[in-house]
N, C-alpha and C positions, 0 to 999 in steps of 0.2 A: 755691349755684348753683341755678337755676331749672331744668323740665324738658327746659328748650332748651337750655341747656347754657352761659346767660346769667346774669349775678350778677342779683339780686333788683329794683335799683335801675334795668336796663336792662328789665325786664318790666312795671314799674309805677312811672312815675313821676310826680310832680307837683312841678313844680318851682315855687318862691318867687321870688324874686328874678329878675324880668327886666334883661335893659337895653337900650339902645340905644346905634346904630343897631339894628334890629329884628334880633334873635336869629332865626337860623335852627331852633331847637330849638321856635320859638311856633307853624311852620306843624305841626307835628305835633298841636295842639290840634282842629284842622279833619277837620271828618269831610264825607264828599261824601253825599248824600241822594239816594235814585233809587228807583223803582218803575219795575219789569219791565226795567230797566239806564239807563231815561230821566232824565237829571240832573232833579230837584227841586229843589236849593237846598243849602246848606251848613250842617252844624251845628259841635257844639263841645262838648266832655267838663271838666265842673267835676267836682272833687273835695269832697263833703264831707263833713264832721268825722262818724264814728258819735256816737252816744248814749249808748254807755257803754262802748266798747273805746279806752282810748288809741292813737292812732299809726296807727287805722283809719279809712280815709277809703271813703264808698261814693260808685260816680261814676254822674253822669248826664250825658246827650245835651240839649241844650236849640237849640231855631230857633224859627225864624217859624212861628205856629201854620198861615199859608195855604201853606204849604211844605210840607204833612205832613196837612191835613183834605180828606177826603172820599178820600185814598187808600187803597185795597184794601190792597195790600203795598207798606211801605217797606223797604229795604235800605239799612246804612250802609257806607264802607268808609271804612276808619280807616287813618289814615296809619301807616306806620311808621318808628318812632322812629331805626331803624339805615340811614335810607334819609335822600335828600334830593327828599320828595314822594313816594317813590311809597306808592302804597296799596296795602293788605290785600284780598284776596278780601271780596267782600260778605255782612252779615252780615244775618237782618230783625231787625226791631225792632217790639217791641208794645208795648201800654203807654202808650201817648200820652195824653197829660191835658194840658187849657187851664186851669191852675190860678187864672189871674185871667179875672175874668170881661170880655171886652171887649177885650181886652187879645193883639193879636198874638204872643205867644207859647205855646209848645209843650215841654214835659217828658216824658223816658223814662226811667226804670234802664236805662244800661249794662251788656248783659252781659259784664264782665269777664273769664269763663270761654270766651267764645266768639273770642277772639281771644289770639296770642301773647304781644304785647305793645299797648302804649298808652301816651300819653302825655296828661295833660289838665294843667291847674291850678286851687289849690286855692281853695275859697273865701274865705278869710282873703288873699287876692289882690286882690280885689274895693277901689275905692277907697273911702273910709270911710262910711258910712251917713251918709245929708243933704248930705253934699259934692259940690260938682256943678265939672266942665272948664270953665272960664272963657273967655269967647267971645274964639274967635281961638286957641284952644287946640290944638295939633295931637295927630292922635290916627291909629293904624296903625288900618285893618282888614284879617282875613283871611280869604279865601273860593277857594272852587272856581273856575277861571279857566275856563269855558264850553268855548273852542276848544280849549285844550290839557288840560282834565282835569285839573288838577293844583291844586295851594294856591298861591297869591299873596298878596304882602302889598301891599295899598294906602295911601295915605296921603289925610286929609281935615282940616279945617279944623271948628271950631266955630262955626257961623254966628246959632245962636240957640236960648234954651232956653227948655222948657216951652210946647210950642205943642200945642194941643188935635189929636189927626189923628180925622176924621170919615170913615170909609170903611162902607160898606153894612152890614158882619158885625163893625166893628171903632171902641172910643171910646176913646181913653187919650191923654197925654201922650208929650209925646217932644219931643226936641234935631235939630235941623235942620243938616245938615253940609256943606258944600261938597266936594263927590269928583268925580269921574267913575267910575260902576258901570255893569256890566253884568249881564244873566240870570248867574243862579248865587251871588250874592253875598248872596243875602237866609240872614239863618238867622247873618249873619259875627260874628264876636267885636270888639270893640272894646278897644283899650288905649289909655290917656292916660299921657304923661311927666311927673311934677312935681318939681320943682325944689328944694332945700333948700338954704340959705345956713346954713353950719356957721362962726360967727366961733372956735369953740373946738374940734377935733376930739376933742379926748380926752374932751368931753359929748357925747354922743348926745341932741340936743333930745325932748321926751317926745315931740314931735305926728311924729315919723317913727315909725311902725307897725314893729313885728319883725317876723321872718322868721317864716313860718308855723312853725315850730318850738319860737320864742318866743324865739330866739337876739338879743343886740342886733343891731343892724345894726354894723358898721363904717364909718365917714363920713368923706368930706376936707373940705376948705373949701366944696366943690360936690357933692354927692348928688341922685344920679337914681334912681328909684322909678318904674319902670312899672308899673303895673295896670289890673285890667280896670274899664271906665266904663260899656260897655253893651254893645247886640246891634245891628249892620242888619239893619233892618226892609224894609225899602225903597226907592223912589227915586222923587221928581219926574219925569215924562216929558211932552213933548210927542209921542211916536213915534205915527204913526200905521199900525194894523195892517195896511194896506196896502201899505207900504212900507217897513216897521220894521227889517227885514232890514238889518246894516249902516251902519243907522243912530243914532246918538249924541244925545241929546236934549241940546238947550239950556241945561237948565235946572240939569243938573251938583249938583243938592240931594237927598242920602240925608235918612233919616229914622232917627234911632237912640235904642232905647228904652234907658232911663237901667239900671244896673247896683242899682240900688233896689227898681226888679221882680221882677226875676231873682232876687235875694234872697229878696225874700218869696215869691215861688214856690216856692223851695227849703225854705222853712222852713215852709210849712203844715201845720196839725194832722196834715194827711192823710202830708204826707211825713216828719215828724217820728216818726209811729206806724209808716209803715212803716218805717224806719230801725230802729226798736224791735225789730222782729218780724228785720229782717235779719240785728241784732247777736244775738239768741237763737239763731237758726239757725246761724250761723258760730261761736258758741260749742259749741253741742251737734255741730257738727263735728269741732271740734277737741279737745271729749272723747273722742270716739268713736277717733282714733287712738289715744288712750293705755289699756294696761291700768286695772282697772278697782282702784280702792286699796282693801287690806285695812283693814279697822277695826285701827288703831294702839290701843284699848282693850281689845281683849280679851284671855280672861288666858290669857297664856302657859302654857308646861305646866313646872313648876319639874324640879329635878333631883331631887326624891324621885317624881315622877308618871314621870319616864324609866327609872327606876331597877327602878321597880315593873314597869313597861311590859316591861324587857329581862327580869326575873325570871318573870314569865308566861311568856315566849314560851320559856325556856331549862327551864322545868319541865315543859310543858309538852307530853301524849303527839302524838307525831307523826301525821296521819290517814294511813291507812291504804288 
């Protein structure tokens, strides 16, 4: 039990295996983003794999880098797990790094310590490296809902991939969705459904991915495989500031950057090494709880050195 008085599995988890219709356990992935308690945007806790501790995942915050740059203090508040939406007291968060260059997004360490519980998912979730949602694909996202504060899950369409987005601070590629979004939603997690046609169930075809555990999967004639495909970024508007209040743009097209990114942001030299320094530190932690071990080589005292030992002490004039 945990020191909440919680089994292990309820204070830290990352769950595998989504499904659909959308699991209400995915809005707990969503973190809300705010400086001085003003919503910013929405982010989202991956899980990943340490460097050299089996079974250790270290987690990080990732959103829209214009969700998070030029702000003084960010605060997150992280949904909890044993709730339906609501959120955690607000946590800050330092740390932010634009690990690709140009590129709208934004990465922090997770302070894990600073909250009771959490819930993210882990990076071996992610859909397979080069595979990209085929247009007309339907895909959940989930974000901060503005009016009500809270995590919603939305649904959007694949409208077209690999389109150059050219904005003032910002050059990259990105998939063009068909949604309706509103403020709050940038920073949101994306998941896509794929389909497998199982003619044999008792073969688990190779190109279905295991459970992040490495466990096979189990398959019927139809398996469904949710994962994550990307982040929203943003959205098409015609609103004009004058009048924006209220108002719902036309144009109904997000902009979401492909789960390819994200990746490699995740795995940069830079993040790679600190992951390195993280697993030394958690190690040398968890020596430090335990006594410290006698050298099993040195020589014992036989039973002629005990012998001699009690003969001294028993001949031996008493002080005085």
């Amino acid at each position: 039990m945990a020191g909440n008085g919680l089994p292990p599995w309820a204070t830290r988890q990352f769950p595998g295996e989504l499904s659909m219709p959308l699991d209400p356990k995915m809005l707990n992935n969503v973190v809300r983003i705010s400086s001085a308690g003003d919503l910013l945007g929405t982010g989202f806790i991956i899980g990943v794999p340490s460097e050299t501790i089996p079974q250790r995942r270290w987690p990080y915050v990732i959103t829209a880098n214009h969700v998070v740059e030029r702000q003084i203090e960010v605060e997150l508040e992280v949904s909890d797990p044993l709730t339906h939406g609501e959120l955690l007291p607000p946590i800050p968060i330092k740390g932010w790094r634009q690990p690709l260059v140009g590129v709208d997004l934004s990465v922090a360490p997770f302070p894990e310590d600073r909250v009771p519980r959490f819930q993210g998912f882990p990076l071996e979730n992610f859909i397979p490296e080069g595979e990209v949602v085929p247009l007309g694909g339907q895909i959940c996202y989930l974000g901060i809902f503005a009016p009500l504060e809270v995590p919603m899950g939305r649904s959007a369409t694949l409208g077209a991939l690999d389109i150059q987005i050219e904005k003032p601070e910002y050059s990259y590629q990105a998939d063009l969705v068909d949604c309706r979004s509103y403020k709050g939603f940038s920073g949101s997690p994306c998941f896509y459904t794929k389909q497998y046609a199982v003619l044999d169930p008792t073969k688990t075809p190779a190109s279905i991915p295991p459970l992040p555990d490495g466990t096979i999967r189990k398959v019927g004639h139809v398996t469904e495989v949710v994962s994550f495909c990307g982040m929203f970024t943003a959205h098409y508007s015609d609103e004009k500031a004058a009048d924006a209040e209220g108002v719902v743009s036309r144009y109904g097209v997000g902009i979401m950057l492909p789960c390819d990114d994200i990746r490699e942001a995740l795995m940069t030299d830079e993040a790679q090494r600190e992951r390195r320094v993280l697993d030394e530190q958690h190690a040398a932690a968890k020596a430090a709880e335990h006594p410290p071990l006698e050298n099993a080589g040195a020589r014992q005292p036989s039973e002629w050195d005990n012998f001699e030992a009690l003969t001294k002490k028993l001949v031996s004039p008493k002080a005085r």
